[in-house]
C-alpha positions in Angstrom: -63.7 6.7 -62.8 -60.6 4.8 -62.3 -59.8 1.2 -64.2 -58.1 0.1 -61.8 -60.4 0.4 -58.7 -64.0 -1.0 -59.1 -66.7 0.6 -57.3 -67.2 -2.0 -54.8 -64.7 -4.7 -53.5 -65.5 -8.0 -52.3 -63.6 -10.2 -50.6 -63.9 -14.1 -51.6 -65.3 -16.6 -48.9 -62.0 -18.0 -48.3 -60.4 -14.3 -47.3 -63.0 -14.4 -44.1 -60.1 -14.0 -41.5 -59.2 -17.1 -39.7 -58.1 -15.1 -36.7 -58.8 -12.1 -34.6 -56.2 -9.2 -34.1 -55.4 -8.5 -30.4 -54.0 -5.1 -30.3 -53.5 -5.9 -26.6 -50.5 -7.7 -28.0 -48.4 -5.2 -29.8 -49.2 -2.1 -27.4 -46.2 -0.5 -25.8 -48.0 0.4 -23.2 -51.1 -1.6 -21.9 -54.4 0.0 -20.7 -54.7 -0.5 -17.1 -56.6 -3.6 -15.9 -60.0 -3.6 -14.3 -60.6 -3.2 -10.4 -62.7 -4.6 -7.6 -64.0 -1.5 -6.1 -64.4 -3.0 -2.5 -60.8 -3.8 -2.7 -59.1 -1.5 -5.5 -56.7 -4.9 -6.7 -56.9 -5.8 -10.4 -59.8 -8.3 -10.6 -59.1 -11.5 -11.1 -60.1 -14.2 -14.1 -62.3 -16.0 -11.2 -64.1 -12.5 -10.5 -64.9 -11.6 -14.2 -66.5 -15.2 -14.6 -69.4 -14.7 -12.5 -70.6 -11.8 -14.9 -69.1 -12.7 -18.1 -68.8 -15.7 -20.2 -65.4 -17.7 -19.2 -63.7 -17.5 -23.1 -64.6 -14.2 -23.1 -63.1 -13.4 -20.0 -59.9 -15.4 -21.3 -59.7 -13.1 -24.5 -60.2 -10.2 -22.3 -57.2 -10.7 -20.4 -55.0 -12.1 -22.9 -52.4 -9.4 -23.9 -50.0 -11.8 -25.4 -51.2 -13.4 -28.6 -51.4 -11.1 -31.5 -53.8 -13.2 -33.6 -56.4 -15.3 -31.5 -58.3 -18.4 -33.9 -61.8 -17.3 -34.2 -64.2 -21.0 -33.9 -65.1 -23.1 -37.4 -69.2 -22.4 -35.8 -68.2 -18.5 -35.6 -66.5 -18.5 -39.2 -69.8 -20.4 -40.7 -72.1 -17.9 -38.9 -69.9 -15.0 -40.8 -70.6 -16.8 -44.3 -73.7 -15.7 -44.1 -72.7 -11.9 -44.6 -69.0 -11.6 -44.4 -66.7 -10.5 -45.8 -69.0 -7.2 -46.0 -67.9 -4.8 -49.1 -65.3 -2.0 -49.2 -67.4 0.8 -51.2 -64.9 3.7 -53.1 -67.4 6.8 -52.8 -66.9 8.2 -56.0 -70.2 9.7 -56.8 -69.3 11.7 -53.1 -65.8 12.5 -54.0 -67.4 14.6 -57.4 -69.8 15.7 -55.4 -66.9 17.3 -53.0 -64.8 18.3 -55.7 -62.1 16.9 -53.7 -59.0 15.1 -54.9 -59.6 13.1 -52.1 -60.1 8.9 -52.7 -62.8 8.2 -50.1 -63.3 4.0 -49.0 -66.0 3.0 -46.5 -66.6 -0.7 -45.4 -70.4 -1.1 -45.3 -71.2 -3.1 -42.0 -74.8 -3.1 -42.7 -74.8 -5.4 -45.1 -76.8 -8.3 -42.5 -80.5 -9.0 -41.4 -79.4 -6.8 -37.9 -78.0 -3.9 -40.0 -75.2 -3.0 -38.3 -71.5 -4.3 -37.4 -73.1 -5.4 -34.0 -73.1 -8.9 -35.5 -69.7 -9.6 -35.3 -69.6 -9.7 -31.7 -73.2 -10.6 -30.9 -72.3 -14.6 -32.9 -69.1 -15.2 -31.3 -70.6 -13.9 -27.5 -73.2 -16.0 -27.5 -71.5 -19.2 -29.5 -69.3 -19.1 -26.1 -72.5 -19.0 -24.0 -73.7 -22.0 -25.6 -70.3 -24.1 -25.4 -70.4 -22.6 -21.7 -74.1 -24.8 -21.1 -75.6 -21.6 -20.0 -79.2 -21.4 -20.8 -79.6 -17.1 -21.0 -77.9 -14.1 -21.6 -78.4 -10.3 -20.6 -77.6 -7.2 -21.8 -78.3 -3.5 -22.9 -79.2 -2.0 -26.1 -78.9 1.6 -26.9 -80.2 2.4 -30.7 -81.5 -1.2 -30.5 -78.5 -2.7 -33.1 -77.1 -4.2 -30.4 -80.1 -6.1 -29.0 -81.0 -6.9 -32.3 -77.8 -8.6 -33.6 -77.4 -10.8 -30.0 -81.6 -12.1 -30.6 -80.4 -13.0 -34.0 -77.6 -14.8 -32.6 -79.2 -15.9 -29.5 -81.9 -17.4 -31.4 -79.8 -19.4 -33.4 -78.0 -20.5 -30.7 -81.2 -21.7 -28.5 -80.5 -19.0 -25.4 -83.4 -17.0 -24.1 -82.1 -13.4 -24.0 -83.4 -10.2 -21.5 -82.9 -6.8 -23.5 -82.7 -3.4 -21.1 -83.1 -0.8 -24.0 -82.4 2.8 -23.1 -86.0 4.1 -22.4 -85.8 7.0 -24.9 -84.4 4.7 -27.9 -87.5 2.7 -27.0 -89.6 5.3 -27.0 -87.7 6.3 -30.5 -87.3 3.0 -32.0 -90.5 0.8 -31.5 -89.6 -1.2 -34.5 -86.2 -2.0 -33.1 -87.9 -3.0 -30.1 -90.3 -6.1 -31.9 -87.5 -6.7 -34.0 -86.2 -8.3 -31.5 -89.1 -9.6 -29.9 -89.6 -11.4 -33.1 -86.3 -13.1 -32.9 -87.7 -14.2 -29.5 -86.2 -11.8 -27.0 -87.3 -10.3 -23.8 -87.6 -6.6 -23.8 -87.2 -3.8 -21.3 -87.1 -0.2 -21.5 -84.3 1.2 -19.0 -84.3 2.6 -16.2 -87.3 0.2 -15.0 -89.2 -0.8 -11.6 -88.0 -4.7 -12.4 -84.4 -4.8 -11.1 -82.7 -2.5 -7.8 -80.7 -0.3 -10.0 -83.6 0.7 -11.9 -85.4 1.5 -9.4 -82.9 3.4 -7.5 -82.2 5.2 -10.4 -86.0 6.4 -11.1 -86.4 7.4 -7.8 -82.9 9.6 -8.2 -84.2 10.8 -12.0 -87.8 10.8 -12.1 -88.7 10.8 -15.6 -85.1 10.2 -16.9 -84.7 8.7 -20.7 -82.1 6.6 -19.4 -78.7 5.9 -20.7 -76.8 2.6 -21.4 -74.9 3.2 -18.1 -78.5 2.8 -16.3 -79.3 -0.7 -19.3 -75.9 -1.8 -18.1 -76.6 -1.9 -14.8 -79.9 -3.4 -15.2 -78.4 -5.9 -17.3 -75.5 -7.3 -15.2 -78.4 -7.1 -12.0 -80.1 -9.7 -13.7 -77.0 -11.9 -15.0 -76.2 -12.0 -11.3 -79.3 -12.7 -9.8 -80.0 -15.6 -12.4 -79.4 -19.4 -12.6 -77.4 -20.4 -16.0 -76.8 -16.6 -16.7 -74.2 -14.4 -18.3 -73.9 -10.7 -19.1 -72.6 -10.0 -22.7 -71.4 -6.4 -23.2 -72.0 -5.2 -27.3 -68.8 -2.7 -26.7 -66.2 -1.0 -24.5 -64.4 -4.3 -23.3 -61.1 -5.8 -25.1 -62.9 -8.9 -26.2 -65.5 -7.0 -28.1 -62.7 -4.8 -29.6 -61.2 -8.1 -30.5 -63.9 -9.7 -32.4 -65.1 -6.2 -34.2 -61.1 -6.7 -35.7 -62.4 -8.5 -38.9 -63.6 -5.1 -40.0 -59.9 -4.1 -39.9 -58.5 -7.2 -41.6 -61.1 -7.4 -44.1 -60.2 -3.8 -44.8 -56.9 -4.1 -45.2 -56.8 -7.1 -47.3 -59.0 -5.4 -49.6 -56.8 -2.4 -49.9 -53.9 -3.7 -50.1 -55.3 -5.9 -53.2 -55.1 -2.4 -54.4 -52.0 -1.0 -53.2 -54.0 1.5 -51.0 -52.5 2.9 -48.2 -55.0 4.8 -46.1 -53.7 8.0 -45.1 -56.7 8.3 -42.5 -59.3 6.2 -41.0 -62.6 7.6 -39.3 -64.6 6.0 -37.0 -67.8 6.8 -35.0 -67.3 6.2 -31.3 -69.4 5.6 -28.3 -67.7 2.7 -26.6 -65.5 2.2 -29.0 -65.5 -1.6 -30.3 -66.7 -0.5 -34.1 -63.8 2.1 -34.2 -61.1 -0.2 -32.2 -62.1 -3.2 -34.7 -61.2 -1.2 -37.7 -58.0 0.4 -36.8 -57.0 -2.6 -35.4 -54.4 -4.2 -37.7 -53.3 -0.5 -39.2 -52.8 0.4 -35.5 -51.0 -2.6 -34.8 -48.7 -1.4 -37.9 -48.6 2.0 -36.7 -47.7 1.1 -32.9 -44.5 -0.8 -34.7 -43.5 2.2 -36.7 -45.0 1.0 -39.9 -47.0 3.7 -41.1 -48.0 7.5 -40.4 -52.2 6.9 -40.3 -54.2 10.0 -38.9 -56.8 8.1 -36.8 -59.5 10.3 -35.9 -62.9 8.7 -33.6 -65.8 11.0 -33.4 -68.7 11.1 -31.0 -71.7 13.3 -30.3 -70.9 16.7 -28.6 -73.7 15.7 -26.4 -71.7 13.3 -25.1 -68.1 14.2 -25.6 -66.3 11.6 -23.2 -63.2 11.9 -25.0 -62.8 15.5 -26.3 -64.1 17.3 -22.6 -64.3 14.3 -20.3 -61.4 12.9 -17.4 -58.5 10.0 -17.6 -60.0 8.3 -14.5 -60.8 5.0 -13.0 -65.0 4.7 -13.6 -67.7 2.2 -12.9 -68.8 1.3 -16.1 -72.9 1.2 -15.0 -74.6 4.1 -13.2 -75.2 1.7 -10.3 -72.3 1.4 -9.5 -72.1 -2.5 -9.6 -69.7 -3.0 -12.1 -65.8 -2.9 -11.9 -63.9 0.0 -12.2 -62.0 0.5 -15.8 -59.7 3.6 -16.7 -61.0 5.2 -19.4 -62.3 8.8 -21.0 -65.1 9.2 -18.7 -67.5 11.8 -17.9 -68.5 10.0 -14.8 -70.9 7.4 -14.2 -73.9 9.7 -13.1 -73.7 11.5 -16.7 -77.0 11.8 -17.8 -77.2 12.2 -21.6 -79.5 14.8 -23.7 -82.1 12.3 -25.4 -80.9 13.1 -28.8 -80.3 10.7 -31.7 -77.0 9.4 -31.1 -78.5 6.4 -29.2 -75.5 4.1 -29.7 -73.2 6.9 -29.0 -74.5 8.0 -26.1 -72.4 6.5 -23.4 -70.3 8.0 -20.5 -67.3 6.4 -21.1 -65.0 5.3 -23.6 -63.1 1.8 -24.0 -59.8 1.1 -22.0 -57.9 0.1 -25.3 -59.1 2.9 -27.3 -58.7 5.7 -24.4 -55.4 4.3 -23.4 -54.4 5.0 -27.6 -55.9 8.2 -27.2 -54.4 9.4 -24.2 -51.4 8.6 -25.7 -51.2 10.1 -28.5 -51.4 7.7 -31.0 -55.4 9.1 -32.2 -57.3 11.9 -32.1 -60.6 12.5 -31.7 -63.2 15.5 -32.2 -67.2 15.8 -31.0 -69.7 17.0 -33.6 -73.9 18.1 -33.2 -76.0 16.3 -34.4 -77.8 18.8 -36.6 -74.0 18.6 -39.0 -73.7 15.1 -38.8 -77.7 14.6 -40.1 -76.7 17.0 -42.7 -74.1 14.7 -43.6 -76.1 11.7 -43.6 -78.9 13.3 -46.1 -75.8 14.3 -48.6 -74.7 10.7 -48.1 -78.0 9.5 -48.9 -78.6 11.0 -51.9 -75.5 10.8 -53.5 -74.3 7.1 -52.4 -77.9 5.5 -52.3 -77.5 3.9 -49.1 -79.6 5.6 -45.8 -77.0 5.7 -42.7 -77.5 5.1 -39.3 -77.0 8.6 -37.1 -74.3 6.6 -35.5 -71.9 6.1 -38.6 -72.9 9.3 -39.8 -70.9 10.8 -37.3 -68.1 8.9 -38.9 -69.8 10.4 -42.3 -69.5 13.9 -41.1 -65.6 14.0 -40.3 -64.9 11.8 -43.6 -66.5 14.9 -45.4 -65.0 17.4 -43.5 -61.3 16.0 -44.3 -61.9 15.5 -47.8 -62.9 19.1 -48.3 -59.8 20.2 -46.3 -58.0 18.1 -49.3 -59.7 20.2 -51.9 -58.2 23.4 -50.2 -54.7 21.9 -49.9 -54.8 19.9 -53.3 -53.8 16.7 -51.1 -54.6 13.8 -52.5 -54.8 11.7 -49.5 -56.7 8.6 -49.0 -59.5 8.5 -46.3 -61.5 5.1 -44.9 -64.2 5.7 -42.5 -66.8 2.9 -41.2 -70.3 2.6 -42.3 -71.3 0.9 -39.3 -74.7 0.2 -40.4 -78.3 1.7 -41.6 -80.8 4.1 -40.4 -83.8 2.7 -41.8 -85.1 2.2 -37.9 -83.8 5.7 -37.2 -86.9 7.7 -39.8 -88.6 9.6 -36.8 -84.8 11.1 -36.4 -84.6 12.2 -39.8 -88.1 13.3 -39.9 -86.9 15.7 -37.4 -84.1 17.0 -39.5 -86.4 16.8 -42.4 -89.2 19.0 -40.1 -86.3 21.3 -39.1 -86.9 20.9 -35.5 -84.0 18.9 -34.7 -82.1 21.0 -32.3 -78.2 20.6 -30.6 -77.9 19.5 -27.3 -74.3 20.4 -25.8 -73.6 19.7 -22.5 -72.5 23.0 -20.3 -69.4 23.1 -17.6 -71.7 22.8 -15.4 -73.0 19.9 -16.4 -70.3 17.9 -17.1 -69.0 18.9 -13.4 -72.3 16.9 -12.1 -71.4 14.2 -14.1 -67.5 14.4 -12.8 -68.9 14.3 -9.5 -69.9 10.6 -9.7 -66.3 9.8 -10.3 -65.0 7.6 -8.0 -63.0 9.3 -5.1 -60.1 6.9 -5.1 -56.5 7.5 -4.8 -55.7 6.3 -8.1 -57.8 9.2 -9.4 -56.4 11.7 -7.5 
């Protein structure tokens, strides 16, 4: 074991970043903005206000200023489990035989067990200084719902879940988690909102997806007095506040002189990723390094590695504004596997607009390899992961192996996004050895395509 390295590194109070890191700023060029589908035109500030909450909506479409001042209240909420630790796996890197030097930065490290936190404080901090009185919004593993009840609750605003109905069916504990922070929840699709029920009479017996929650969700915010929507991914102001992942990172490596030579994240919208390659993006967009950024999702739901560049509705409904991104069209129904955060039909602007242009990769892998991965992680590291990071998991392992063939000793971080002590009836499948792969054919991905929007920017 190195001298110079300690196992774990932790950031002192005072290193908590004082600002987020807009990589809105420093990109060459900028995603395309969101449209009004009755009228195709770039919607406007006044537009995104009725759904979302107006600072949000501000940071959303600010693509000038770099570094944005996170709120003294936001900064004292993050005291309570920030800055998380960056964890050199060197009981895995023996394990791999690899010469490899493998970092991850452990998100899970809070009462919500996840990196969901980051966002779920500042979104509804805004609410409050707003005078709303409620939120909605969507969960799909449940990490989500659970972070914005913790933070809802300490803020004072009643919040309305719409969990995916099969990660309710999966996750009951999730579920009362968040009743017990005072929460109302819902499994989606359901009779209690339009969308839902159009979409039960279209899918009778669907599981649901967070395009289905979404669309619930934003019903609701609409159709409610003192009510905003709050999105736990996808859009530029979540990617924004999930950057102190990426400048706590990098502070902590560079205390080190560690230059990551790759950085792995799991992706489903995209925030957890887009926060931690933030600020070695930002470097990398203004020729400062070389980094290999690789995002992974679930082959069941591939929307970057087989799915279309297109203008999309973000919600299955319809009901949302249209956003060009990796999608696999709005109608994509997802296998019910265990992916449940991942399991999304599109991918954020920010992060598919770096994709698509070349400045990131990004490969699919089944869920069978990635649980496999978990379980090695498991034992070796001590610390259970959620499915979701384990995807992240899976691709670390995979590279540093490729660096015990090659005899590269390159430096990997990938982000532990949180636990998967919620997630057991998924790993007592893989334990039971009847967890199975659920791949998506052509054919099915075209059904999915067809609920793209037939516009002429798409053609």
């Amino acid at each position: 074991m190195s001298a110079k390295i300690p196992y774990k590194t932790y950031l002192s109070e005072t290193e908590i970043p004082r600002q987020w890191y807009n990589m809105n700023a420093v990109m060459k060029i900028k995603h395309e903005p969101f449209l009004n589908p009755a009228t195709l035109q770039p919607c406007t500030a006044d537009e995104l206000k009725a759904v979302f909450c107006e600072d949000c909506v501000d940071q959303e479409l600010n693509r000038k200023d770099l570094y944005i001042d996170i709120p003294e209240e936001i900064r004292n909420f993050y005291k309570m489990y920030r800055p998380s630790p960056l964890v050199r796996a060197y009981c895995l890197e023996k394990a791999l035989g690899t010469p490899a030097k493998i970092y991850y930065k452990f998100e899970g490290n809070n009462t919500s067990g996840s990196h969901k936190l980051n966002s779920a404080v500042a979104q509804a901090y805004y609410a409050k200084k707003q005078g709303l009185k409620s939120v909605t919004t969507e969960t799909g593993a449940g990490q989500w719902g659970t972070a914005l009840s913790m933070a809802c609750a300490y803020f004072g605003l009643d919040l309305t879940v719409y969990m995916v109905k099969v990660s309710s069916e999966q996750k009951p504990q999730r579920r009362e988690v968040m009743r017990t922070y005072g929460a109302q929840v819902i499994a989606s699709p359901s009779d209690t909102t339009e969308a839902g029920r159009k979409i039960l009479k279209e899918f009778p017996g669907t599981g649901g997806s967070l395009g289905c929650a979404i669309s619930e969700a934003v019903e609701k915010a609409v159709t409610s007095d003192s009510c905003r929507y709050v999105l736990g991914s996808v859009l530029d102001h979540v990617v924004l506040h999930q950057s102190v992942i990426g400048l706590e990172s990098k502070i902590a490596l560079e205390k080190y002189g560690e230059q990551p030579d790759i950085i792995i994240g799991c992706c489903g919208g995209g925030s957890n990723f887009g926060g931690l390659i933030a600020p070695f993006m930002g470097d990398k967009l203004q020729g400062k390094n070389n980094i290999d950024f690789i995002g992974v999702e679930p082959a069941s739901c591939p929307s970057m590695t087989r799915g279309k560049y297109a203008y999309d509705f973000c919600d299955s409904a319809q009901i949302t504004p249209l956003a060009k991104m990796y999608t696999l069209g709005c109608g994509f129904m997802p296998a019910p596997n265990h992916a449940g955060g991942l399991r999304y039909h599109g991918m954020s602007p920010i992060v598919s607009a770096l994709y698509d242009q070349g400045y990131m990769r990004a490969v699919s892998v089944e869920q069978t390899k990635v649980f496999e991965a978990a379980e090695m992680f498991a034992r070796i590291e001590g610390i259970l992961p959620a499915p979701e990071s384990s995807h992240a998991i899976r691709v670390a392992v995979d590279e540093a192996l490729k660096c015990k063939e090659t005899g590269e000793a390159k430096t990997i971080l990938f982000g532990l996004t949180g636990t998967g002590y919620f997630d057991m009836s998924a790993y007592k499948q893989f334990n039971d050895r009847t967890m199975s792969d659920s791949i998506p054919t052509d054919a099915d991905l075209a059904q999915g395509f067809a609920t793209i929007p037939d516009i002429p920017l798409n053609k």
